[in-house]
TORFILO-539041 format. One record per residue (C-alpha): residue number from 1; x, y, z. Coordinates in steps of 0.5 Angstrom, whole numbers, padded with zeros to 4 digits, always signed. Example, Ala and Ser with C-alpha at 12.3 -4.5 7.8 and 13.67 -1.06 7.14 Angstrom:
// residues 2
KOLNU   pos      px      py      pz
KOLNU     1   +0025   -0009   +0016
KOLNU     2   +0027   -0002   +0014
//
This chain:
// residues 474
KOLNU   pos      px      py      pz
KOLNU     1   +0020   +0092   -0010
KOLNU     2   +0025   +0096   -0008
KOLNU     3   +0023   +0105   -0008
KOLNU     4   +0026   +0108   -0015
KOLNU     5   +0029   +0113   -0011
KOLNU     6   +0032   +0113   -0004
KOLNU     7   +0029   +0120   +0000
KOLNU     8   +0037   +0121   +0002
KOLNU     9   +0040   +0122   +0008
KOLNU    10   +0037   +0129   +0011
KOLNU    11   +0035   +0129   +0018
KOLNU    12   +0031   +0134   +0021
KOLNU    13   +0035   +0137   +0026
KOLNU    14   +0042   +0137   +0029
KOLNU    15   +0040   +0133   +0034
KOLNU    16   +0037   +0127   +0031
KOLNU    17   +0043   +0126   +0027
KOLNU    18   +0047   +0126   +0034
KOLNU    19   +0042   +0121   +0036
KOLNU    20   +0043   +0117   +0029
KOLNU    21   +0051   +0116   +0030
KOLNU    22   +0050   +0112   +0037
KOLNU    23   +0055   +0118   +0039
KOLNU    24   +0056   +0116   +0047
KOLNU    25   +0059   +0120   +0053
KOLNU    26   +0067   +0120   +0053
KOLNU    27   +0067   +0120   +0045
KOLNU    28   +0070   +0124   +0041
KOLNU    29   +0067   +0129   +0035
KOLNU    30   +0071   +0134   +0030
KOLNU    31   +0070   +0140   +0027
KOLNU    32   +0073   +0145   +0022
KOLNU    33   +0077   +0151   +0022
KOLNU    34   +0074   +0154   +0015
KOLNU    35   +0069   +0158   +0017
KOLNU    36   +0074   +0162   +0022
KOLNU    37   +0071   +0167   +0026
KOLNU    38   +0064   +0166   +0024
KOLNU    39   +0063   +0159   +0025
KOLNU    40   +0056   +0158   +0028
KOLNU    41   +0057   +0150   +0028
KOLNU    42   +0062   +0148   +0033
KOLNU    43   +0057   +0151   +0038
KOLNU    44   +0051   +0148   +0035
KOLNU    45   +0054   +0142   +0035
KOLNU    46   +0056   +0142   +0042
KOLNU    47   +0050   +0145   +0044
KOLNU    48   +0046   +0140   +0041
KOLNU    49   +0050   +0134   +0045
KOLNU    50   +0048   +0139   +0052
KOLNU    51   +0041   +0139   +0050
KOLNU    52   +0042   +0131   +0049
KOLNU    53   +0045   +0129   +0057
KOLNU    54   +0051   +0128   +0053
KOLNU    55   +0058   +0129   +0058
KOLNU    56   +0066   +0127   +0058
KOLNU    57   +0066   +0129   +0050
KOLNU    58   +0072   +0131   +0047
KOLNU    59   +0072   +0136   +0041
KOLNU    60   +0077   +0135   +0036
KOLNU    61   +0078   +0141   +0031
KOLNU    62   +0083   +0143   +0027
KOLNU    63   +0082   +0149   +0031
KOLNU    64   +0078   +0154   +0036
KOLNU    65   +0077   +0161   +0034
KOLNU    66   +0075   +0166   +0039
KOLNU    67   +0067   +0165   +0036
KOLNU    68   +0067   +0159   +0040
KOLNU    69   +0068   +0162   +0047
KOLNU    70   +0061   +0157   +0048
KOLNU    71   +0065   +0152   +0049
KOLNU    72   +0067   +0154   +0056
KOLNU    73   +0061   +0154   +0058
KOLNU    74   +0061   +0147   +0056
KOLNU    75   +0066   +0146   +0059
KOLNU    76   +0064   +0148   +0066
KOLNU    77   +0058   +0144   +0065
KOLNU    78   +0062   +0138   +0064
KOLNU    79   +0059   +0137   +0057
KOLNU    80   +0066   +0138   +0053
KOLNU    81   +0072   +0135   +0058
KOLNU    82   +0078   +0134   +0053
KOLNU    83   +0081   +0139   +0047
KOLNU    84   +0085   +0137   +0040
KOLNU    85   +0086   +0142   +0035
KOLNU    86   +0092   +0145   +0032
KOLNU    87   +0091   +0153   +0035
KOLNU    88   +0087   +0156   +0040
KOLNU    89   +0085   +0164   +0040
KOLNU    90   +0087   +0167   +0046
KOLNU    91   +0079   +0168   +0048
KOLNU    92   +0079   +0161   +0049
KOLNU    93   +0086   +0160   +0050
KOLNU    94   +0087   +0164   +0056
KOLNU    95   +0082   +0160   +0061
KOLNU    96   +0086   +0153   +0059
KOLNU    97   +0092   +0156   +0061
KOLNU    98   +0088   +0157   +0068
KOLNU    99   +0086   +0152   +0070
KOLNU   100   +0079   +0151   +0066
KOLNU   101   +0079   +0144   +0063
KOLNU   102   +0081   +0138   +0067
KOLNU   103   +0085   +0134   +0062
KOLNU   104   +0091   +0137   +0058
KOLNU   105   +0089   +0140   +0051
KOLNU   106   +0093   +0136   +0045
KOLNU   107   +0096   +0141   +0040
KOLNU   108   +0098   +0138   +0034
KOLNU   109   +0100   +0140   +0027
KOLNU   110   +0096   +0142   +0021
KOLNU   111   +0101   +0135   +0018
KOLNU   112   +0100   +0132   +0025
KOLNU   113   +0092   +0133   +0025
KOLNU   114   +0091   +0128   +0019
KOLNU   115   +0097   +0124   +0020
KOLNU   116   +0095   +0122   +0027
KOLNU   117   +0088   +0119   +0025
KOLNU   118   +0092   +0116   +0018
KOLNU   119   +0096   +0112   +0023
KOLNU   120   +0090   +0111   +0029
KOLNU   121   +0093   +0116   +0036
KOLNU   122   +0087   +0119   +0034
KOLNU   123   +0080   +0117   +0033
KOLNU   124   +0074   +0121   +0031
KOLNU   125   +0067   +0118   +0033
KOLNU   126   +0062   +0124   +0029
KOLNU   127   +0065   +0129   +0025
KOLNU   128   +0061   +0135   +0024
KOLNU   129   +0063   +0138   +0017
KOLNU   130   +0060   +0145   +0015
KOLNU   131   +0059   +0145   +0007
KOLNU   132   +0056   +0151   +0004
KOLNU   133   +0053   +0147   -0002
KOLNU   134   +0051   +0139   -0001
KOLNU   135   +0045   +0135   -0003
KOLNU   136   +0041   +0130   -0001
KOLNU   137   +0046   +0124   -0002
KOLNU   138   +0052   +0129   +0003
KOLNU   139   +0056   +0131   -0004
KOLNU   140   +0058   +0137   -0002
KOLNU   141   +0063   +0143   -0003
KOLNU   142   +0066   +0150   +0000
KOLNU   143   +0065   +0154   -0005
KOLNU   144   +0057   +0156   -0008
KOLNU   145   +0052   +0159   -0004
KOLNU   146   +0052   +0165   +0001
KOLNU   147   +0057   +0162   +0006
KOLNU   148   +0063   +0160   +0001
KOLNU   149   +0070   +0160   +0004
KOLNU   150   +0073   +0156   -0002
KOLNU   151   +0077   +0150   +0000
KOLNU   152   +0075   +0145   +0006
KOLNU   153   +0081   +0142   +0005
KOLNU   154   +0082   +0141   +0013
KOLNU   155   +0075   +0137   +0014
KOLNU   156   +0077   +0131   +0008
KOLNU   157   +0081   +0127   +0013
KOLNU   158   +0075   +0127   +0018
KOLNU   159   +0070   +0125   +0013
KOLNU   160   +0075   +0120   +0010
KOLNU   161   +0076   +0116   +0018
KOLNU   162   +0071   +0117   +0022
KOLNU   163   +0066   +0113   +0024
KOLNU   164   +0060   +0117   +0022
KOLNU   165   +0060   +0124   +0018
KOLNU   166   +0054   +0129   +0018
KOLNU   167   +0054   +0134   +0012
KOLNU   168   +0051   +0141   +0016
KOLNU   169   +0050   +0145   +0010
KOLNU   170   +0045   +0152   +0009
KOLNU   171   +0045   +0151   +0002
KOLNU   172   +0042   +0144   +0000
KOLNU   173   +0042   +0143   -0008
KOLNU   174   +0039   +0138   -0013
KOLNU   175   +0043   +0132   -0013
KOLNU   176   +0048   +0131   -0016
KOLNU   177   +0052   +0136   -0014
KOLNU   178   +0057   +0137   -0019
KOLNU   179   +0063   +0140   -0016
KOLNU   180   +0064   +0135   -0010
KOLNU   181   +0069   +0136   -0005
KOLNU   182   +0067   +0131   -0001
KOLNU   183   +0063   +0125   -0003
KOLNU   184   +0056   +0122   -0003
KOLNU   185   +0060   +0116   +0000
KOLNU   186   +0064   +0118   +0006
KOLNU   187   +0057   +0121   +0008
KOLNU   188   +0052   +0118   +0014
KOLNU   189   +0048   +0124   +0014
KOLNU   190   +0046   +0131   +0012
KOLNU   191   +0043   +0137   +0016
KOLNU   192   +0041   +0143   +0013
KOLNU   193   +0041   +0149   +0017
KOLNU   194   +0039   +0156   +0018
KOLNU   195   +0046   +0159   +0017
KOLNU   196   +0053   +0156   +0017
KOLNU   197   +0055   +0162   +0020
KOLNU   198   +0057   +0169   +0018
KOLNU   199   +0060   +0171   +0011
KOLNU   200   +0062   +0178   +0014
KOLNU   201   +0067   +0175   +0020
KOLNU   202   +0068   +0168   +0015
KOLNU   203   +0070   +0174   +0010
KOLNU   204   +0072   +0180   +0012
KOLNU   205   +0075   +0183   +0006
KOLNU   206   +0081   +0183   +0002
KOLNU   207   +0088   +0182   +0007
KOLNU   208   +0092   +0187   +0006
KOLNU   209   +0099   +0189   +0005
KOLNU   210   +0102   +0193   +0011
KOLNU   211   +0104   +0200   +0011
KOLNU   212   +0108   +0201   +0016
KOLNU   213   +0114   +0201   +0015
KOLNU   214   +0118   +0197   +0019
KOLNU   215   +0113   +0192   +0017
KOLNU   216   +0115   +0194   +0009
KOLNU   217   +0123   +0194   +0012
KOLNU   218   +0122   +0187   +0014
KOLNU   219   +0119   +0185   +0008
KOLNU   220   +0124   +0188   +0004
KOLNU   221   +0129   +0184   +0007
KOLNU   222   +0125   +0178   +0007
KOLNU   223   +0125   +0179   -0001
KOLNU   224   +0132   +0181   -0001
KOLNU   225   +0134   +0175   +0002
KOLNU   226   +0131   +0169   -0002
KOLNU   227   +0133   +0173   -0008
KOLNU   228   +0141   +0172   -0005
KOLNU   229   +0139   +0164   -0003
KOLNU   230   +0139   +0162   -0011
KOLNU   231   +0132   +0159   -0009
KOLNU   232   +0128   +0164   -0015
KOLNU   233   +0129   +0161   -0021
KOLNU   234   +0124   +0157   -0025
KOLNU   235   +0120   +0152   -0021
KOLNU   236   +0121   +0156   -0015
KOLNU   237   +0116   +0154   -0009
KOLNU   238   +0113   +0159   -0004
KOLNU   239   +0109   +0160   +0002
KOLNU   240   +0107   +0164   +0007
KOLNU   241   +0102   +0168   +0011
KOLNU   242   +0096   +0172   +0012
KOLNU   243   +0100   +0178   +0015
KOLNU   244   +0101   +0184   +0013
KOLNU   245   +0108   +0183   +0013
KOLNU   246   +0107   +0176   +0009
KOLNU   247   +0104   +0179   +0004
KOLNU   248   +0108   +0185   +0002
KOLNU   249   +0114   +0180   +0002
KOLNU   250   +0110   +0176   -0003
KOLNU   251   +0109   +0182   -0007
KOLNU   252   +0116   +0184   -0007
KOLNU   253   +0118   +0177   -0008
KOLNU   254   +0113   +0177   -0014
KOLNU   255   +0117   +0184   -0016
KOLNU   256   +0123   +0179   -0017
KOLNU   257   +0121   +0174   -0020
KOLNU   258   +0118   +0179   -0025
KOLNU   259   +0125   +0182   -0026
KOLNU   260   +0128   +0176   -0028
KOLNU   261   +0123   +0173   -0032
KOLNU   262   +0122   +0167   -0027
KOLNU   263   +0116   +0163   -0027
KOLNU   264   +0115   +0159   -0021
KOLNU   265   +0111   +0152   -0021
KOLNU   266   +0107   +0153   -0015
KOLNU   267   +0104   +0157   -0007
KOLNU   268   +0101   +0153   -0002
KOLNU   269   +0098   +0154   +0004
KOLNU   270   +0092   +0159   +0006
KOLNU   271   +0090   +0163   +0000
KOLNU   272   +0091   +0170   +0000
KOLNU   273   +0088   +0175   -0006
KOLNU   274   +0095   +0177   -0007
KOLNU   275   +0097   +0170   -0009
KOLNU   276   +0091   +0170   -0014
KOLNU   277   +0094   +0176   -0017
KOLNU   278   +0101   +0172   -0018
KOLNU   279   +0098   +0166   -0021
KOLNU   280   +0093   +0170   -0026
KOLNU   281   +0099   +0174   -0028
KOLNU   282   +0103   +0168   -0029
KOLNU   283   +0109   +0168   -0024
KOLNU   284   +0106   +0161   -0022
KOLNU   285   +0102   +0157   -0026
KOLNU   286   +0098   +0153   -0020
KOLNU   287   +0096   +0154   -0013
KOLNU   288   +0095   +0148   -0008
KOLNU   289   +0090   +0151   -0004
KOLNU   290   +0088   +0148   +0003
KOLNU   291   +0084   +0154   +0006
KOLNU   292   +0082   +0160   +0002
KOLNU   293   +0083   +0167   +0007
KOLNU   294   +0080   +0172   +0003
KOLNU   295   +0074   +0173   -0002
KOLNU   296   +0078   +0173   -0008
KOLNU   297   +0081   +0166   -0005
KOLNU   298   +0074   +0163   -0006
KOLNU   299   +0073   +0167   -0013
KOLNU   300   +0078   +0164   -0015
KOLNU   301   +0079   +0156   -0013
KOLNU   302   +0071   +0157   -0015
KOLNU   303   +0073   +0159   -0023
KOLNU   304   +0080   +0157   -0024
KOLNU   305   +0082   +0150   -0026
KOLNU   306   +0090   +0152   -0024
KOLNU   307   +0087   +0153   -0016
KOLNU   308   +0088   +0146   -0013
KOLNU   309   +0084   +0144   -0007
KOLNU   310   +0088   +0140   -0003
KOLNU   311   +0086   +0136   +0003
KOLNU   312   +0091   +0137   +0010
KOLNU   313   +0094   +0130   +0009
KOLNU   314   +0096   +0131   +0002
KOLNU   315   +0099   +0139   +0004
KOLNU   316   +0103   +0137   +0010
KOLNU   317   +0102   +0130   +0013
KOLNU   318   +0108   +0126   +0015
KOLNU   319   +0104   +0119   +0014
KOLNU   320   +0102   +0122   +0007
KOLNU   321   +0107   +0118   +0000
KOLNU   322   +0109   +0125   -0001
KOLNU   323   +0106   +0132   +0001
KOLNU   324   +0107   +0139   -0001
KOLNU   325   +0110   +0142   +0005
KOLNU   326   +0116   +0137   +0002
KOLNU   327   +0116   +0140   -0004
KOLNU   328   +0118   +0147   -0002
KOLNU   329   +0123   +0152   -0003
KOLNU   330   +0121   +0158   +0001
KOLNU   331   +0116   +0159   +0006
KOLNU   332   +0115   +0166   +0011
KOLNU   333   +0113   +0165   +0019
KOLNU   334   +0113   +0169   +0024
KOLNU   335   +0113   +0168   +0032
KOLNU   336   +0111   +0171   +0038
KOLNU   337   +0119   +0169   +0041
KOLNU   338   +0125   +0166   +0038
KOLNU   339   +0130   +0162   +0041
KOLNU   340   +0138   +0163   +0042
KOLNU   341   +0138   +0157   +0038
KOLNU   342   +0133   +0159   +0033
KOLNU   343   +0127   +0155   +0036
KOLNU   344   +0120   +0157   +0036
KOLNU   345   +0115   +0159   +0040
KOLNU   346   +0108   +0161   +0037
KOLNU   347   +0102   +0158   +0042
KOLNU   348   +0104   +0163   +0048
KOLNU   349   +0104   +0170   +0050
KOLNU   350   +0111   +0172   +0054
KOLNU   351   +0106   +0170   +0061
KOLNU   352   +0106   +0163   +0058
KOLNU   353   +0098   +0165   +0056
KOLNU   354   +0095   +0160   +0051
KOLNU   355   +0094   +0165   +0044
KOLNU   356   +0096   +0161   +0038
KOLNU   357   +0099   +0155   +0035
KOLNU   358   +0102   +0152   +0031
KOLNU   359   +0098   +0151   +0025
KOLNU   360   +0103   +0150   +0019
KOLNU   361   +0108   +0154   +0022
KOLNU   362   +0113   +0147   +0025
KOLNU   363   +0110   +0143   +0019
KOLNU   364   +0112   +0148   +0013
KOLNU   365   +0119   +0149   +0017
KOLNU   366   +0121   +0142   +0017
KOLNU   367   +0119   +0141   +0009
KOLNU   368   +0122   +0147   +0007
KOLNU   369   +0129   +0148   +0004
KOLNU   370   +0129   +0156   +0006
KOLNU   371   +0125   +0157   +0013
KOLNU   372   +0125   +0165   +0014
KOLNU   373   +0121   +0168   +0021
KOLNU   374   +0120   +0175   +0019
KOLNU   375   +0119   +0179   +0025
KOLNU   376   +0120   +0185   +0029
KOLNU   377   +0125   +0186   +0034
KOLNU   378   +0122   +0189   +0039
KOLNU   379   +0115   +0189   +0040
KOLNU   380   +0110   +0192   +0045
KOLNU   381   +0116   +0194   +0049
KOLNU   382   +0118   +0186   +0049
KOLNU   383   +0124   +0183   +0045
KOLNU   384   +0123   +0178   +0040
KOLNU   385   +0131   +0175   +0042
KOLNU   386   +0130   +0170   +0049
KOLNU   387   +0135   +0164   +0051
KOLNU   388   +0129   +0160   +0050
KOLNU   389   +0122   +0160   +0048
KOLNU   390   +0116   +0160   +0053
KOLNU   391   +0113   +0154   +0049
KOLNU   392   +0118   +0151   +0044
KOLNU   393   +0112   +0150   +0037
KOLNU   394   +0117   +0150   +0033
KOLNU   395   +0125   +0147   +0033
KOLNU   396   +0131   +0151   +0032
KOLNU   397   +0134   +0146   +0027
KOLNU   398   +0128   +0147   +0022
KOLNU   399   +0129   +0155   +0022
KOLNU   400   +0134   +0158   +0017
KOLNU   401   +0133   +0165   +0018
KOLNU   402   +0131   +0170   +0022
KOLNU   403   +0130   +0178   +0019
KOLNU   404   +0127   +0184   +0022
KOLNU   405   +0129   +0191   +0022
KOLNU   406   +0135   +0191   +0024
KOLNU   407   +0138   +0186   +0021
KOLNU   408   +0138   +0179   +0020
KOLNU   409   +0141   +0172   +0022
KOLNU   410   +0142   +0166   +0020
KOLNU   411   +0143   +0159   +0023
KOLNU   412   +0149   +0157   +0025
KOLNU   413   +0148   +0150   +0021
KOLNU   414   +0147   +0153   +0014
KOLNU   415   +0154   +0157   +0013
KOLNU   416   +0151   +0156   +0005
KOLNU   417   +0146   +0162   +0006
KOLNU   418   +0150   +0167   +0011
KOLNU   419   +0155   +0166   +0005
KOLNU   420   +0150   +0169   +0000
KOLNU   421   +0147   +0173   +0004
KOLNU   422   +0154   +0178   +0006
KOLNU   423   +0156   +0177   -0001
KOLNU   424   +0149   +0181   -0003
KOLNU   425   +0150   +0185   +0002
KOLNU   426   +0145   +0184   +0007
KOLNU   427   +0146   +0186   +0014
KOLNU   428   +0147   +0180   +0018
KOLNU   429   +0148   +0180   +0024
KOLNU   430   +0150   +0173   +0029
KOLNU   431   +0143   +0171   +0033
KOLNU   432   +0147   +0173   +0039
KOLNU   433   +0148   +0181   +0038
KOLNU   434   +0140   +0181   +0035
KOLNU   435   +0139   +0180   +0042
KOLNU   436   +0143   +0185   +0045
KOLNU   437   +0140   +0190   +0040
KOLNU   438   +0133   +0188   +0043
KOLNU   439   +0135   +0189   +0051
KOLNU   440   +0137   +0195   +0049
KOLNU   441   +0131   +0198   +0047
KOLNU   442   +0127   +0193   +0052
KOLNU   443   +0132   +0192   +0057
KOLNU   444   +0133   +0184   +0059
KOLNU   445   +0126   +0181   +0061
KOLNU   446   +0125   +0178   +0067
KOLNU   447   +0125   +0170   +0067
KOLNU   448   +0118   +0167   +0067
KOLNU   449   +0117   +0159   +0070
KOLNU   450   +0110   +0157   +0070
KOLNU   451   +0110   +0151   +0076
KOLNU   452   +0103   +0150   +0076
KOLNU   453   +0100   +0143   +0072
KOLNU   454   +0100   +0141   +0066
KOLNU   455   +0094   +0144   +0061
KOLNU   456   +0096   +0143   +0054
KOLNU   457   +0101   +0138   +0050
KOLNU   458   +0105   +0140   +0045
KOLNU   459   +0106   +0135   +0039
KOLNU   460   +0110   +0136   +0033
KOLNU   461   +0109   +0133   +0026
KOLNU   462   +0110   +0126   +0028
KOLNU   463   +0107   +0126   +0034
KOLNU   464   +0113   +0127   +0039
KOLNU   465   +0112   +0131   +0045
KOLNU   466   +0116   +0139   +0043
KOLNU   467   +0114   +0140   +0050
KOLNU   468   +0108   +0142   +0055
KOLNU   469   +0104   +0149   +0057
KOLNU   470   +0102   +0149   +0064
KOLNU   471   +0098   +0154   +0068
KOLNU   472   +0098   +0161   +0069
KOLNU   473   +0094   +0165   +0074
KOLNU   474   +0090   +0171   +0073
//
């Protein structure tokens, strides 16, 4: 007779589930970005793979933290040779712009991520998935225990496609769990840990509205003009950023739409306690949520029906039937440099340094009907305004507006909007006489042309190549 129950799929170390998966040299493991700043399972991971003799391993996640600076060493010993993610912080960033990694990084989309493995030009072989509650059977979720960081929304796609997923968890609960985010059936084993990593860098606080006032001047435009578009009316649909600008444009914008009675129908993307706010007061009644990035976040999609997890695919992928991005109205981005043509760039610093990416930033600009970069003119001495970006993350054809301090500017192919935005009287400016406003006060920056080989490609939504990043020297 077959056992009553089954003892369930937990292994006792990390190393004997990389040893279940048939996991071979050259294959491709992934991770997620949830834990932020305090993840510790990436680095266990592949330290784990070295301690095993693997090599020619390529790390798929959905993106490098400065926490995961191990990888380096990886990489140096010929264990990690490959990279897909859809950011990298400067602390690894930097030593792929020199050279470090043999083969180009592979920068995708938050949209582009799940579509790729949705339509199989990418492959994931193990998936490693942080949860901070799981049971035995891999039933797992972001949201209870010590580590909770709310949805895990990146880490679903991985779990639906690869070909063998492990649950790492530090908080193994009685089976059933009850509020299951990934289930018991996608799941090949489970890990439990000492810790998944570091709840005070996972959760630093609440993100906090700026205080200086340029910041407050841009976010005050920024409000000012998605009020003059007409997008704030019942149903109205919002994103934006963590930033202390973003966020004082969403409260602002939550000003308005209290002032006019407007109750809009949802905001998306990373979840902020403001957003919380709104949708507690009743300005919106749901948010989609695909990564929580503050404390009250994770309070919330834990206790609040109307606080929706989604997954990644079911947020920005082109692959997906239909995907939230598409149903926006207005989102806030940002940018390290803005093209004549209002093109974008986010991955690189002004040397051309790997420091960012572009998240959802290209895959919220293309869905939106309003796309608004809010920034400053002038930033560390270094215009925002240059004939064409270092690295183009985003496409000028996808971006609407521009506003900083000193004005705005609208893209030329959207008469519409610089039409209400001179009837509200707002400063609009051409996007040339920004420019000229910014080397003013910089002077004109030097041309950089970085000739050395390639070290990343980057991908927009669909797939296609936007352009390639090459090496910088130290």
């Amino acid at each position: 007779m077959k056992p009553k129950h089954r003892t369930g799929k937990v292994m006792p170390t990390l190393e004997d589930a990389i040893r279940a998966s048939s996991l071979k040299n050259g294959m491709t493991i992934s991770f997620h970005h949830h834990l932020r700043a305090g993840d510790y399972v990436l680095n266990d991971v592949v330290r784990a793979c070295a301690a095993l003799g693997f090599s020619d391993l390529t790390v798929n996640a959905s993106a490098i933290m400065a926490c995961h600076t191990p990888l380096l060493e990886a990489i140096r010993e010929g264990v990690v040779t490959g990279i897909e993610c859809n950011f990298m912080h400067a602390a690894v960033g930097h030593a792929v712009s020199q050279g470090i990694l043999e083969q180009p990084v592979l920068f995708r989309t938050h949209g582009g991520r799940p579509a790729a493995l949705e339509n199989g030009t990418s492959h994931i072989n193990v998936a490693f998935i942080a949860a901070s509650a799981a049971d035995a059977e891999g039933n797992c979720n972001g949201k209870e225990g010590s580590s909770a960081f709310g949805s895990i929304g990146y880490a679903m796609s991985d779990a639906e496609h690869a070909d063998y997923v492990v649950v790492v968890t530090d908080n193994l609960m009685p089976y059933p769990l009850t509020d299951v985010s990934i289930p018991e059936n996608l799941v090949d084993a489970v890990v439990v840990c000492d810790s998944i990593g570091d709840p005070d860098r996972i959760m630093s606080g609440t993100t906090r509205i700026t205080r200086d006032p340029i910041g407050l001047l841009i976010a005050d435009y920024t409000a000012r003009a998605i009020e003059a578009s007409g997008l704030i009316e019942n149903g109205f649909s919002f994103q934006t950023g963590a930033g202390g600008t973003s966020l004082a444009a969403a409260a602002y914008i939550g000003e308005r739409m209290r002032k006019r009675g407007v109750t809009g129908s949802f905001a998306s993307g990373g979840i902020t306690g403001l957003l919380v706010d709104l949708l507690n007061e009743g300005l919106f009644t749901s948010l989609a949520d695909v990564q929580c990035f503050d404390r009250e976040a994770v309070v919330s999609i834990r206790q609040n029906p109307r606080h929706v997890e989604i997954s990644a695919s079911r947020y920005a992928s082109p692959e997906a039937k239909s995907a939230v991005v598409d149903r926006l109205d207005a989102v806030i981005l940002g940018a390290t440099e803005v093209g004549t043509d209002f093109s974008v760039n986010v991955h690189t610093d002004s040397n051309g340094m790997i420091m960012g990416g572009s998240g959802g930033h290209s895959d919220t600009a293309a869905g939106a009907s309003l796309a608004v970069i809010a920034a400053p003119l002038v930033r560390a001495r270094l215009p925002l305004i240059v004939d064409r970006p270092q690295t183009l993350s985003t496409p000028g054809d996808t971006i609407d507006l521009l506003v900083t301090q000193f004005g705005m500017a609208c893209n030329p192919r959207r008469p519409d909007l610089h039409d209400r935005l001179v009837d509200a009287g707002l400063p609009v400016f051409s996007i040339e006489e920004l420019k000229e406003k910014a080397e003013l006060l910089t002077g004109r920056p030097r041309l950089l042309k970085n000739e050395g080989r390639v070290v990343a490609r980057v991908n927009d939504r669909d797939g296609d190549e936007l352009d390639v990043i090459r090496t910088v020297s130290s």
